[in-house]
C-alpha positions as CSV (number, residue, x, y, z in Angstrom):
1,X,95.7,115.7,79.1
2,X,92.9,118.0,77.8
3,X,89.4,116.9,77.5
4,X,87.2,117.2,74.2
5,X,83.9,116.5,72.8
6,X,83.2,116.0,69.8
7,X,79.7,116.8,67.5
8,X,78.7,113.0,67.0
9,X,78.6,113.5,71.1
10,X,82.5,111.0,71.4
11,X,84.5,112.6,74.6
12,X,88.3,111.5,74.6
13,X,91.5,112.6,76.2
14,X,94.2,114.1,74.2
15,X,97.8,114.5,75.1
16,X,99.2,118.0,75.6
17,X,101.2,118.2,72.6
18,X,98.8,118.5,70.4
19,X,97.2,121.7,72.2
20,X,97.2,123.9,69.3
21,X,96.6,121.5,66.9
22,X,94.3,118.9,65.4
23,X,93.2,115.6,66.2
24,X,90.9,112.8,64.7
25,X,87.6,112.4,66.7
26,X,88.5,108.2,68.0
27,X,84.5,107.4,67.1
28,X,83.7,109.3,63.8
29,X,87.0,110.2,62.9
30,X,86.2,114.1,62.1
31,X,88.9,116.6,62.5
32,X,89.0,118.4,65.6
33,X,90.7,121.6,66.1
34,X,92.5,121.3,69.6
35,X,92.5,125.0,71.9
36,X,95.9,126.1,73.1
37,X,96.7,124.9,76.1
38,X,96.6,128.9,77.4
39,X,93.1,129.5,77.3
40,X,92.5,126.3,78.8
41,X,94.6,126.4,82.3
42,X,96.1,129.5,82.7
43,X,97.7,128.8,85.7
44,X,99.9,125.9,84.3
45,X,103.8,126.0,82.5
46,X,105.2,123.6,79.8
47,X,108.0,121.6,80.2
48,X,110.3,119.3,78.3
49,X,111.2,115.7,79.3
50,X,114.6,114.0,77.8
51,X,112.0,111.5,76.4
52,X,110.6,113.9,74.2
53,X,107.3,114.6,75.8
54,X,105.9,118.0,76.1
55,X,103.7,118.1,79.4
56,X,102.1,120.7,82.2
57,X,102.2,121.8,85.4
58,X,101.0,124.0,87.8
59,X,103.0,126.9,88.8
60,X,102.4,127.0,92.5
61,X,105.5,125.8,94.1
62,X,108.4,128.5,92.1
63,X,111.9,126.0,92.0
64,X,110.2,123.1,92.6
65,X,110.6,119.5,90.1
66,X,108.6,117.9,88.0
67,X,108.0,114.6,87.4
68,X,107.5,113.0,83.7
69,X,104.1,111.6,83.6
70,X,105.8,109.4,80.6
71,X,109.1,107.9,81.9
72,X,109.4,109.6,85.3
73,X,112.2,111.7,85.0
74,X,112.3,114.7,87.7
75,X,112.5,117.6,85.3
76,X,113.7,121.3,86.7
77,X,112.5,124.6,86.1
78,X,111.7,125.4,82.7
79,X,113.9,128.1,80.8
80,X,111.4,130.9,80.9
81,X,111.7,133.9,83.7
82,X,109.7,133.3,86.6
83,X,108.3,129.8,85.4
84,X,109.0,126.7,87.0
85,X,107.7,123.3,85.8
86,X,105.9,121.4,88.8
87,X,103.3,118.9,89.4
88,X,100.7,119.4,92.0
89,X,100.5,116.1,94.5
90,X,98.7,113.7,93.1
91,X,94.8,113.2,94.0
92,X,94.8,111.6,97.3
93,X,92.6,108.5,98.3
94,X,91.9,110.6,101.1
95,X,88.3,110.0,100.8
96,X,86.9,109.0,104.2
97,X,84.2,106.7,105.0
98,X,81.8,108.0,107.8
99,X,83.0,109.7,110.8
100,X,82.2,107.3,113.6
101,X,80.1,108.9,116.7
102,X,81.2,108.3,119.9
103,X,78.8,105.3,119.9
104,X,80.0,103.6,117.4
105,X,76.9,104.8,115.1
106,X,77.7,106.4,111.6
107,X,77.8,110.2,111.6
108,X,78.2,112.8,108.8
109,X,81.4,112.6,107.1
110,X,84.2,114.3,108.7
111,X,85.1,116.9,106.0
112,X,82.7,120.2,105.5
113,X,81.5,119.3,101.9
114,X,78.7,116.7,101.5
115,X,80.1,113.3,99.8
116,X,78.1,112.3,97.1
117,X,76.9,108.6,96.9
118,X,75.5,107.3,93.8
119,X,73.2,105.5,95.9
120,X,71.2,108.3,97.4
121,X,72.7,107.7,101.0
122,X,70.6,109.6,104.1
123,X,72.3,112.7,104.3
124,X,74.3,112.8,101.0
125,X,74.0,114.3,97.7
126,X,73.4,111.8,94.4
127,X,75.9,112.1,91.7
128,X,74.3,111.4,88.4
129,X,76.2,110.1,85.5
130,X,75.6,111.9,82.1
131,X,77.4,109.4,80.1
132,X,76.0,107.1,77.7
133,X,76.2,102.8,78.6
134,X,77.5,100.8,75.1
135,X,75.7,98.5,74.0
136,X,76.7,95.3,75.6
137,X,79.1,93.1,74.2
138,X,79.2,89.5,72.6
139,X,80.5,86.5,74.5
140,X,82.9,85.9,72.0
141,X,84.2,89.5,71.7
142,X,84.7,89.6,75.7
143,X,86.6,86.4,75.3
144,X,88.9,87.1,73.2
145,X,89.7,90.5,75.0
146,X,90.3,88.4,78.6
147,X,92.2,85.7,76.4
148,X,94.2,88.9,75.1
149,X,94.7,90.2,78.6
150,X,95.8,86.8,80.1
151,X,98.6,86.2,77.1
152,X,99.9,89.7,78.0
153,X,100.2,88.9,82.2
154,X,102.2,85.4,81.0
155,X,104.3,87.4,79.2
156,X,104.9,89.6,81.5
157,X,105.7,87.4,84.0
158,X,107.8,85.4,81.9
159,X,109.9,88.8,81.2
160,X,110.2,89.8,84.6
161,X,111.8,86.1,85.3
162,X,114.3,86.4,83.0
163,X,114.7,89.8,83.7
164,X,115.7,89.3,87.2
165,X,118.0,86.3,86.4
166,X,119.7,88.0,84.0
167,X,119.2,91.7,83.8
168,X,120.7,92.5,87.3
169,X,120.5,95.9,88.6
170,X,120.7,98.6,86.4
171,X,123.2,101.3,88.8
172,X,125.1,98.8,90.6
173,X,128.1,96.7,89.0
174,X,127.6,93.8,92.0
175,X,124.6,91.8,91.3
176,X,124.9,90.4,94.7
177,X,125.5,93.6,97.0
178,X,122.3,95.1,98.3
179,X,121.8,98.5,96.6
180,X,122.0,100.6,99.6
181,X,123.7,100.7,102.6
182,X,121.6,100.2,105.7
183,X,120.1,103.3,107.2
184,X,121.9,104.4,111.0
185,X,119.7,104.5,114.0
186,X,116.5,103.0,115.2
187,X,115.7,99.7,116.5
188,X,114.0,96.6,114.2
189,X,115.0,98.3,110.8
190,X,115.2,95.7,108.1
191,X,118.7,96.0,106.2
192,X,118.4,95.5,102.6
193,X,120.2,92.1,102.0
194,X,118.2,90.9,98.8
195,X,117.6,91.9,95.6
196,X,115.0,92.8,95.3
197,X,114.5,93.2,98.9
198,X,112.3,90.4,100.6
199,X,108.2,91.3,101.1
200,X,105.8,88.9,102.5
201,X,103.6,89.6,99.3
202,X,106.6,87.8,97.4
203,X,106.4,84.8,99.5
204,X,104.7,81.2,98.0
205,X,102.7,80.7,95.1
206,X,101.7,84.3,93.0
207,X,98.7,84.9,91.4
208,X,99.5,87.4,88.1
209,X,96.9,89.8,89.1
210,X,94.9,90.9,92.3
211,X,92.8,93.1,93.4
212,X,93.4,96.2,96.0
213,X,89.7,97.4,96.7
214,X,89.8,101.1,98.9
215,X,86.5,100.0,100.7
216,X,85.9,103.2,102.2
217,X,81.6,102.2,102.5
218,X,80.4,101.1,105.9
219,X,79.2,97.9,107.0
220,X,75.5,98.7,106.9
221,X,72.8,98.7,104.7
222,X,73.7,98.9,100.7
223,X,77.6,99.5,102.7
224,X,77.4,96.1,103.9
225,X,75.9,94.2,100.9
226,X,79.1,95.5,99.1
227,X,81.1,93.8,101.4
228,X,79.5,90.8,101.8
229,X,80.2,90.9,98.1
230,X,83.9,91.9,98.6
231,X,84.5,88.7,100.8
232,X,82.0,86.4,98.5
233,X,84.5,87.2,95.7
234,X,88.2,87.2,97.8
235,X,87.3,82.6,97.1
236,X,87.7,83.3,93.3
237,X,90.4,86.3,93.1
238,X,93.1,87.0,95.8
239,X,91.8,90.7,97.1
240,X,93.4,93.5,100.0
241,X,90.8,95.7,101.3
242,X,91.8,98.9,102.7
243,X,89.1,99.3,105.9
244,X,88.5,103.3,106.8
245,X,86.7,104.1,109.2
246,X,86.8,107.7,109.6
247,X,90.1,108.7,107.7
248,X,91.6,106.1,109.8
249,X,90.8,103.9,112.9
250,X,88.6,106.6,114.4
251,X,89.4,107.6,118.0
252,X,86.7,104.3,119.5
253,X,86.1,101.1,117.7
254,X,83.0,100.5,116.4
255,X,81.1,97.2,116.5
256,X,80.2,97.1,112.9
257,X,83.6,97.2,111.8
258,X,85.2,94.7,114.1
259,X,82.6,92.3,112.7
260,X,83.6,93.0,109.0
261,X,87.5,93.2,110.1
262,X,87.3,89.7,111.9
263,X,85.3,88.6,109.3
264,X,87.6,89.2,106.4
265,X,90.7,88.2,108.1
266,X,88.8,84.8,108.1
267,X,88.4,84.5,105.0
268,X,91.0,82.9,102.6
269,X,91.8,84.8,99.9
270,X,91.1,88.2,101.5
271,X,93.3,90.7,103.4
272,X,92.2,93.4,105.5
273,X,94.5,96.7,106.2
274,X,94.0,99.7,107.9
275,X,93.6,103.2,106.3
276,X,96.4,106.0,108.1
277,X,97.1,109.2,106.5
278,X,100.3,110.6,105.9
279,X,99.8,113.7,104.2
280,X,102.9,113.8,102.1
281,X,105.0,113.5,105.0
282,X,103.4,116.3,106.4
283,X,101.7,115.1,109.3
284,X,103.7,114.5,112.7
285,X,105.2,110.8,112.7
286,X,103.8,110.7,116.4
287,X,100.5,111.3,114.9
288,X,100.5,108.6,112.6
289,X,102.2,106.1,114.7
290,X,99.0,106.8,117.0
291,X,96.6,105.9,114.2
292,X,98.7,102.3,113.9
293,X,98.5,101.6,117.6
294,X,94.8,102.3,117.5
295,X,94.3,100.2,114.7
296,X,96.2,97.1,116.8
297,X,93.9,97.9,119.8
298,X,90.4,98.5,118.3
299,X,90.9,95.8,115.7
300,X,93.5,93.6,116.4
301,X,93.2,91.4,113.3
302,X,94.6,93.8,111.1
303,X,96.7,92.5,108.2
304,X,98.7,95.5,107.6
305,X,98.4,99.3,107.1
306,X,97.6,101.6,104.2
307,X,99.8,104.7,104.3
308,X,97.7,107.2,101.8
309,X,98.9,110.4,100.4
310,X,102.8,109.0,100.4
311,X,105.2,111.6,99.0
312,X,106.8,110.6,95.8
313,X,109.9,112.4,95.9
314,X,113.0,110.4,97.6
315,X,113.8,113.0,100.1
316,X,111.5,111.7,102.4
317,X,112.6,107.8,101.6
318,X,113.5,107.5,105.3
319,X,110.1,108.9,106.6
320,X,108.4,106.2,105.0
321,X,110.6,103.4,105.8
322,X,110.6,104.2,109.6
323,X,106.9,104.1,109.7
324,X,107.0,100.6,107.7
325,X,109.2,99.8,110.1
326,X,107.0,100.8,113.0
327,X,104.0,98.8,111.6
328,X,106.1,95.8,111.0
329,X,107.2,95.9,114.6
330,X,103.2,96.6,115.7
331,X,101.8,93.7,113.8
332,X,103.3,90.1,112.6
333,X,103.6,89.9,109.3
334,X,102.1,93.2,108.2
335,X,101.8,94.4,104.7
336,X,102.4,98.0,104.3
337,X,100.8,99.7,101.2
338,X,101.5,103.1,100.2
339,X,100.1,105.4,97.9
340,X,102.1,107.9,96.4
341,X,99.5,108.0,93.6
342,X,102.3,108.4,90.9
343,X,105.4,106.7,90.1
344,X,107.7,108.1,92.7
345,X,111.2,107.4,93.7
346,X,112.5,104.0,94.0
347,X,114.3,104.3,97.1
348,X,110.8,103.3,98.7
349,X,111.0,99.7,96.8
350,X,114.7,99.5,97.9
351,X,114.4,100.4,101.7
352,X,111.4,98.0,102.1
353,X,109.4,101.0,102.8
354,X,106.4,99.7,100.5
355,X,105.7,96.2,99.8
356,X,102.8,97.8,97.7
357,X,102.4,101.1,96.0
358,X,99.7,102.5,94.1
359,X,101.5,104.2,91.2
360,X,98.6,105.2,89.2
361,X,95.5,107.1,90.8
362,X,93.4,109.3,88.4
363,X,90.4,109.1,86.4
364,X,92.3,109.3,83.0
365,X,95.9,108.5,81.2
366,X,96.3,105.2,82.3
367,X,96.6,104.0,78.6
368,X,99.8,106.3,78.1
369,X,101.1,105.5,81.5
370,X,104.4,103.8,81.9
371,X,107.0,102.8,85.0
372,X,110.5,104.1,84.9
373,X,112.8,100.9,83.2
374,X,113.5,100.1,87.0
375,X,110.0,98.6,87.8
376,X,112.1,95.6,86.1
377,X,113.7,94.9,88.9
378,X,110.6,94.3,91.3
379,X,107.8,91.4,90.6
380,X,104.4,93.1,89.2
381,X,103.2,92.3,93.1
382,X,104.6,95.8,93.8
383,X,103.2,98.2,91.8
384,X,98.6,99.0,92.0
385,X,96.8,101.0,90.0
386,X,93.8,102.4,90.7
387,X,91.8,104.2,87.9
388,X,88.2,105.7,88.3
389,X,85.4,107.4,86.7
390,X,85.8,104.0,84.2
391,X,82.7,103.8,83.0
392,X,82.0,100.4,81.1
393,X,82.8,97.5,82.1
394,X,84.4,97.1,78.8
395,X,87.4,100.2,79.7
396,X,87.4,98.3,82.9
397,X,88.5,94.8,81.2
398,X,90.8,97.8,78.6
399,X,92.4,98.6,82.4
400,X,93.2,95.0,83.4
401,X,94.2,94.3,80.4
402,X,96.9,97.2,80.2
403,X,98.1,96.5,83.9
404,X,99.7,93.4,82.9
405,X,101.4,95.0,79.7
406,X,102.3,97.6,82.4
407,X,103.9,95.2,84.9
408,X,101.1,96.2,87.4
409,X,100.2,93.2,90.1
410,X,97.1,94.5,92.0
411,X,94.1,96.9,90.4
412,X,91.0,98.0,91.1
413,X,88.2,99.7,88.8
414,X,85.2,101.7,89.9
415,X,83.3,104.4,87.7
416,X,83.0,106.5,91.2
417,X,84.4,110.0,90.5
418,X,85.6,112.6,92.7
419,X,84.9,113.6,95.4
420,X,84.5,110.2,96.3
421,X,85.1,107.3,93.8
422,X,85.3,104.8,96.6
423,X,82.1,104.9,98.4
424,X,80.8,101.5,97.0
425,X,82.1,98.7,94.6
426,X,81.1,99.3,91.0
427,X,78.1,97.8,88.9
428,X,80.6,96.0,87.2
429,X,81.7,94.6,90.0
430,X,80.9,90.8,89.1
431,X,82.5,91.1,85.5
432,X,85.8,92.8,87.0
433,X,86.0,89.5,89.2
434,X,85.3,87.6,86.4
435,X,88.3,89.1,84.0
436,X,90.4,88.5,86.4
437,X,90.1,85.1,87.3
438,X,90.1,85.1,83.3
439,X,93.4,86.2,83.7
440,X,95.3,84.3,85.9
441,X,93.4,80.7,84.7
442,X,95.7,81.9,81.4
443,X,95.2,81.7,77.7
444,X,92.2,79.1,76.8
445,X,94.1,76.0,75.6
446,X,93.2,74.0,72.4
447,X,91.3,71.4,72.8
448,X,89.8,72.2,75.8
């Protein structure tokens, strides 16, 4: 995608393709000549998907795949000497709260940079937001766009129903065999014996949408008003919050954290789960195991674990579904969210290595973003998104409304930006939870 700006002062996104050409400005409608893509990023390559699409990638990895950010295909290298078409990892949630001091006070973040915080936080920089608030909108206009967005998660539902009853799996001529054999070795693996395969977010009663909130803001001062928001809210809308300490469970608990653990996991509607990086696959599995044990022993309510920085590619399918297996094995009825930050591979919905994965993670594209065809096969309940750098909280009822045309279960909306979009709950915070409970009361019925 390539940014522009336009002289009435409109900024959009438009798609590569069009680099070289021209494109209508969406709020005045001028013509706008679009730069080739060249002088923009000169260290990226084209490539061309099956599907037609005409995409970029960086040229850092020579003979690596791409990945279609359309339909998903893994594209290879392109046809030009010395080019090859690859994507960069997707931008990580690894966005740390606070380290923790050996006290159990908040300390200066862990990484070298200063995070910014929007609220002035001792010790951090203020980000400050050049772009221009809409004017607000009318009741009735709002209504009709959450009426609109709660017709399109029925639907949705409704397809994926009939899809599973009738559709079947799409590679495998035995609707009733599991799709892969189990995996050798190891103790408590979970064989694949369903389709799709079981997960305890599929069990009982299923609201159409929810929200997975990366609360990476400690439990003090504005922190702590935000989560004494989070769980205020988790009686209206079903909500996971992913707790991070210090890129993780820090190496001593900390008091003000146990509180807000032990007080979530009390709270009905809410589930707490612990942040653990994986770096791609990267980072030793004794190492990460370690990070799940500390999180059992520090704060032993923990609901489940969030695996950030998942790799997409199915290579390391077995990585992930060990350490699933490992946290299932560490905590009773665990849910295991990964976040791959991209459509990846879906051996990890197959093996049972994700009950949850975030699928979408950037500040732009999410209108154009689409699952491969298999996503049919799985109940919305598996697939998050998480776009940032939304800035109204009219996009942000645009977002939920495209996540149930999209077959995505669980989303979350800030207008943070990078280097941090997660350090506190947006403004919109209150309307977000109001679209969707919108959404799953349904459609307003006549008469009513």
């Amino acid at each position: 995608m390539l940014s522009m700006t336009c002289s009435c002062k409109g900024e959009f996104w438009v798609r590569d393709r069009l680099a070289g050409n021209s494109t209508p400005c969406p709020s005045c409608g001028l013509s706008l000549d679009v730069p080739p893509f060249e002088t923009v990023r000169a260290d990226m390559t084209p490539a061309t998907c099956s599907c037609g699409e005409i995409f970029w990638s960086s040229a850092w990895q020579p003979g690596k795949l791409s990945r279609c950010p359309i339909c998903g295909d893994v594209v290879g290298p392109s046809e030009s000497a010395g080019e090859t078409t690859v994507i960069l990892p997707p931008q990580s949630m690894h966005t740390p709260g606070p380290a923790l001091k050996a006290q159990g006070g908040p300390a200066q973040p862990i990484h070298a940079r200063e995070q910014p915080d929007a609220r002035g936080t001792a010790g951090q920089t203020t980000a400050a937001s050049t772009t221009e608030t809409p004017p607000a909108d009318k009741p009735e206009e709002r209504g009709r766009r959450l009426a609109s967005a709660g017709a399109a998660v029925l639907l949705l539902a409704a397809g994926v129903l009939l899809g599973s009853r009738w559709a079947g799996p799409l590679e495998n001529d035995d609707p009733g065999s599991p799709p892969v054999a189990p995996r050798e070795g190891g103790e408590g693996r979970r064989e694949v014996d369903a389709w799709p395969p079981p997960s305890p977010i599929d069990q009982g009663p299923q609201a159409p949408l929810k929200i997975l909130v990366p609360a990476y803001f400690f439990p003090a001062a504005s922190g702590l008003d935000d989560w004494k928001r989070l769980l205020t809210s988790a009686r209206r809308v079903p909500i996971v919050a992913v707790v991070n300490p210090a890129s993780g469970p820090g190496e001593l608990p900390n008091r003000d954290y146990a509180d807000i653990v032990r007080g979530g996991t009390a709270t009905a509607g809410l589930t707490m789960i612990g942040y653990v990086n994986t770096a791609f696959a990267t980072r030793p599995r004794p190492e990460i195991e370690a990070d799940i044990d500390r999180w059992v022993r520090f704060y032993p309510e923990i609901q489940g674990i969030f695996l950030d920085a998942q790799s997409s590619e199915g290579q390391n399918e077995d990585f992930y579904a060990d350490l699933s297996d490992y946290v299932r094995r560490s905590i009773d009825g665990a849910i295991v969210v990964t976040n791959p930050g991209t459509a990846c591979a879906e051996g990890y919905f197959e093996s049972g290595a994700a009950d949850i994965a975030i699928v979408f993670e950037n500040s732009h594209g999410f209108d154009e973003f689409e699952l491969p065809l298999w996503r049919f096969r799985y109940p919305p309940g598996r697939f998050a998104a998480v776009p940032y750098a939304v800035k109204t909280a009219e996009a942000m009822e645009d977002a939920i409304r495209q996540a149930g045309e999209k077959g995505i279960g669980y989303l979350f909306v800030t207008d943070g930006v990078m280097p941090n979009p997660w350090r506190s709950l947006p403004p919109y915070w209150a309307e977000l939870v109001d679209a969707v409970e919108a959404v799953n009361a349904g459609p307003p019925r006549e008469g009513l």
